[in-house]
C-alpha positions as CSV (number, residue, x, y, z in Angstrom):
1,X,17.9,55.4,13.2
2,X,16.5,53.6,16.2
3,X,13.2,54.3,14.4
4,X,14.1,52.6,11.7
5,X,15.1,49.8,13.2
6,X,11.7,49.2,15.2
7,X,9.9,49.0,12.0
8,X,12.3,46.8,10.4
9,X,11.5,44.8,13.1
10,X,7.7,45.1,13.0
11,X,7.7,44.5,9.6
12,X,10.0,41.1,10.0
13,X,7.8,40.1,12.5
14,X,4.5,40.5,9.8
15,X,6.1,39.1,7.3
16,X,6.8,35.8,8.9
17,X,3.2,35.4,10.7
18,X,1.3,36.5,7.0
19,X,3.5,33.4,5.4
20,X,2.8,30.7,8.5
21,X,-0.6,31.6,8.2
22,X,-1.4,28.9,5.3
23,X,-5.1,28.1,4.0
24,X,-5.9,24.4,5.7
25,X,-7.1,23.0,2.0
26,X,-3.2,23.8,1.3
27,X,-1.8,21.5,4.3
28,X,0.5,18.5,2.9
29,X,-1.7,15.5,5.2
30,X,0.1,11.7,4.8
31,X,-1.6,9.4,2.8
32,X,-3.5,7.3,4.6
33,X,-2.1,3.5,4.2
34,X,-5.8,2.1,3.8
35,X,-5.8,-2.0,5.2
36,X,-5.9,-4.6,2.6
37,X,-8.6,-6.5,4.1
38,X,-8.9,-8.0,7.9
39,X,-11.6,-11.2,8.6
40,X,-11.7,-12.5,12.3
41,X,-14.8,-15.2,10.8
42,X,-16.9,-14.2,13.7
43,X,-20.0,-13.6,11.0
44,X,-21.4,-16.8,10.7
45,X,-23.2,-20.1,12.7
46,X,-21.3,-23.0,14.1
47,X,-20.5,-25.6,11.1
48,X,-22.3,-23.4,8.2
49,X,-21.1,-23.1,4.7
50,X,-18.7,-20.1,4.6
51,X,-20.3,-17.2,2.6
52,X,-18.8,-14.2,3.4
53,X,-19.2,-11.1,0.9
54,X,-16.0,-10.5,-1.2
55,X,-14.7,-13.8,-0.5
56,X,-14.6,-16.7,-2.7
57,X,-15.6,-20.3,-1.2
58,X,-14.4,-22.6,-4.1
59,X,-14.4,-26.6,-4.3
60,X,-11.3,-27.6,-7.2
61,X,-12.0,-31.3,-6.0
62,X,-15.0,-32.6,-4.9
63,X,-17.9,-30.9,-3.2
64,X,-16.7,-29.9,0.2
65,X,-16.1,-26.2,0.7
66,X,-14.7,-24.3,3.9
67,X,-17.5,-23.5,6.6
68,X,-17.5,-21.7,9.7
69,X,-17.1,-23.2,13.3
70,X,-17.4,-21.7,16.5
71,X,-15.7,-22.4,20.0
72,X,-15.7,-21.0,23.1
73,X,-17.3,-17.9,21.4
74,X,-14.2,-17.6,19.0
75,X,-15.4,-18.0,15.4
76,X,-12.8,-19.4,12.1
77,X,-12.8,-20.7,9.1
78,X,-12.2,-24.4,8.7
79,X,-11.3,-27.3,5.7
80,X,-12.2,-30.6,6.7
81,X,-11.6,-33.6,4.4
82,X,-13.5,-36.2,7.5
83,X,-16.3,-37.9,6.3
84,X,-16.5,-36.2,2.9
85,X,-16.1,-39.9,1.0
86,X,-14.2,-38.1,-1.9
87,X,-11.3,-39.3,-3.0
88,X,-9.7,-36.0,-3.3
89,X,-10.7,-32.5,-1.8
90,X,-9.3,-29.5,-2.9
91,X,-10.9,-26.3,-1.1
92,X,-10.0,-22.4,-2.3
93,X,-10.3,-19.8,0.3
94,X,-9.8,-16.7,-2.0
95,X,-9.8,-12.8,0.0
96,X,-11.4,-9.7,-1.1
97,X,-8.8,-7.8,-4.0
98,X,-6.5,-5.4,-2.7
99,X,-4.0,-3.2,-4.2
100,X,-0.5,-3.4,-4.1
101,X,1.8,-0.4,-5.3
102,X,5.6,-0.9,-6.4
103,X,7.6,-1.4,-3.3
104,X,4.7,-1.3,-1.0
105,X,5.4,-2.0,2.8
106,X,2.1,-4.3,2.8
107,X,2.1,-7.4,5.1
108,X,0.1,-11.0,5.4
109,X,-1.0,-12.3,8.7
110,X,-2.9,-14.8,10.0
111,X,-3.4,-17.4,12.7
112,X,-3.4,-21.2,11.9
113,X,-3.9,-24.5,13.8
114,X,-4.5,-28.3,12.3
115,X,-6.6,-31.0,13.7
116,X,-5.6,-34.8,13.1
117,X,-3.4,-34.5,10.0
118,X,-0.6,-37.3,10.1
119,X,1.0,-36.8,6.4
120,X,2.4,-33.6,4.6
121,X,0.4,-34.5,1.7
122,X,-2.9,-33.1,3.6
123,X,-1.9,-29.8,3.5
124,X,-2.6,-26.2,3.7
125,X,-1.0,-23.9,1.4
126,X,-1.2,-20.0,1.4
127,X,-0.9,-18.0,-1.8
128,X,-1.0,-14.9,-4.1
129,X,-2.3,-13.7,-7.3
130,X,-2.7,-10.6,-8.9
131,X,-4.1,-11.7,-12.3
132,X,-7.2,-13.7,-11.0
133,X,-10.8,-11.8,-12.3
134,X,-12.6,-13.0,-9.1
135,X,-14.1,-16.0,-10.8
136,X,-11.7,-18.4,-13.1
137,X,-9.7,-19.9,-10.2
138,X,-7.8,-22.0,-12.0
139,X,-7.1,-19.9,-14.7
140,X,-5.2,-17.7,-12.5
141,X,-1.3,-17.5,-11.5
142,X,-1.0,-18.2,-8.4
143,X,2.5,-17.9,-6.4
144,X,3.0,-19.7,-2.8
145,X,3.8,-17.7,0.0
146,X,6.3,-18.9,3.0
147,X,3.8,-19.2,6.2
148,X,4.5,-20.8,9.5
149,X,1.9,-23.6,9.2
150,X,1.7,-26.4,11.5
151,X,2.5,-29.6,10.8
152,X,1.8,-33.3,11.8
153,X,3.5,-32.9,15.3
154,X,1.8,-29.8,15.9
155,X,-1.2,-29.8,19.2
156,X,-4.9,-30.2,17.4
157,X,-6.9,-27.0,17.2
158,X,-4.1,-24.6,18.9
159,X,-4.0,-21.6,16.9
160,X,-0.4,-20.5,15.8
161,X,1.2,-17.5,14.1
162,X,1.9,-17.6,10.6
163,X,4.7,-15.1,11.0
164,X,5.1,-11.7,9.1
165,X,4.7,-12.3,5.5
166,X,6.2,-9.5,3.1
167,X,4.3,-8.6,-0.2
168,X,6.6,-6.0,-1.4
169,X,7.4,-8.6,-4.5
170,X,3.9,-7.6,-5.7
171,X,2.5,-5.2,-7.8
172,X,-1.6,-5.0,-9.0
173,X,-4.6,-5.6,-7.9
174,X,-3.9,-9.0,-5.2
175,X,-6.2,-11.9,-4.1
176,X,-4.7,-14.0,-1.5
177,X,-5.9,-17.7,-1.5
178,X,-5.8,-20.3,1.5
179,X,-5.9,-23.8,-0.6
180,X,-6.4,-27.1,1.5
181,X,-5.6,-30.4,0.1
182,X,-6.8,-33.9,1.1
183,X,-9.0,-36.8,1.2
184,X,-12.1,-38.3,2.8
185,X,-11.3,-42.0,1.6
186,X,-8.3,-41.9,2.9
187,X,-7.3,-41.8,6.8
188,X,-3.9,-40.1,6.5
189,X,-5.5,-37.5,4.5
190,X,-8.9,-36.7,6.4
191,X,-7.3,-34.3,8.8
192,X,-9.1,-30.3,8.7
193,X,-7.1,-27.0,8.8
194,X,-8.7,-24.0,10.5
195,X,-7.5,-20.1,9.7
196,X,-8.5,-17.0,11.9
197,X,-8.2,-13.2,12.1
198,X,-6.0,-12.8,8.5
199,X,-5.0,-9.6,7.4
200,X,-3.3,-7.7,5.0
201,X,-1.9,-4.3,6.6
C-alpha cells in the first residue's frame, strides 16, 4: 500500500513538470503598444525650412512655412508671421499617420512657448484627423484638440506643457496637425509659435 502511494506520488509529480514544460513559440507575450510617432526637431539647421520625412510642412495662406531654429543646442519647430509682408499666414504642421484602435489608451504630448503675440487671433491651434490621405489638407476633417497653449500674458520663448491629451475618441488611421494663424502686415498678428518634443504614446 505504501508502495502504491510513492508512485502515485511520482507520477503526480511527472505529470505536473511534463504540462509546465510548454514550447516557448506557445508563450502568450503582451502586445507591444508600438509609439505613435515622437519628434524632438533636433534634425535640422538654425532657421531652415522644416523638412522632415513623414511630416507635412504646408502654407494654407501665403508662403511662409514652419522652419527649424536652434538655441542653446535645443532644436524646435517654429511659425513666425514677422516680416512675412502677407496679409494672412496660415501654416500646417501635419505628423506622420498613426493608428488608433477602438478605445485605445493613446496620448498627445507636447511642449509649447509663444514669442510676441498680443491678440488671440494669432493663434496656434492643435488638431486631429483620421480621414486626411497625406496630401489634400484642406479636404480633410479636422477636429480641435484641448491643449494648454500659452497665451498673450504668457513669458516669450519659455516652453510649457500642453498637458495630457486623450485620443481614445478616435478610431483609424490619425494625423495630428499643429495649425498657426496670423499676419505679417499686421503688428498684433506677427507674433511666432514654437513646438518641441511631441509625441503620441
Amino acid at each position: 500500500m505504501k508502495t502504491d502511494k510513492i508512485k502515485y506520488f511520482a507520477l503526480a509529480i511527472i505529470m505536473v513538470t511534463a504540462l509546465g514544460c510548454v514550447d516557448e513559440n506557445d508563450q502568450r507575450l503582451p502586445k507591444y503598444n508600438k509609439v505613435g510617432f515622437s519628434q524632438d526637431f533636433n534634425a535640422g539647421a538654425d532657421n531652415t525650412l522644416l523638412e522632415i520625412e513623414n511630416w507635412v510642412n504646408f502654407a494654407e495662406a501665403g508662403t511662409a512655412k514652419w522652419k527649424f531654429q536652434v538655441f542653446s543646442n535645443n532644436g524646435y519647430a517654429e511659425f513666425s508671421a514677422f516680416q512675412t509682408n502677407e496679409n494672412l499666414n496660415i501654416g500646417w504642421l501635419i505628423s506622420p499617420a498613426f493608428t488608433l484602435v477602438e478605445n485605445n489608451s493613446r496620448k498627445l504630448r507636447f511642449n509649447v512657448s509663444q514669442s510676441f503675440v498680443s491678440s488671440p487671433a494669432n493663434k496656434l491651434e492643435v488638431l486631429i484627423s483620421t480621414d486626411f490621405d497625406g496630401t489634400n489638407v484642406t479636404a480633410a476633417t479636422w477636429t480641435p484638440l484641448e491643449a494648454a497653449i500659452p497665451g498673450t500674458d504668457a513669458p516669450f520663448f519659455e516652453f510649457f506643457d500642453s498637458g495630457i491629451i486623450p485620443l481614445a475618441a478616435f478610431t483609424g488611421n490619425a494625423y495630428i496637425a499643429f495649425r498657426f494663424t496670423g499676419s505679417g502686415n499686421d503688428s498684433n498678428l506677427d507674433g511666432s509659435y514654437q513646438v518641441d518634443n511631441a509625441s503620441v504614446y
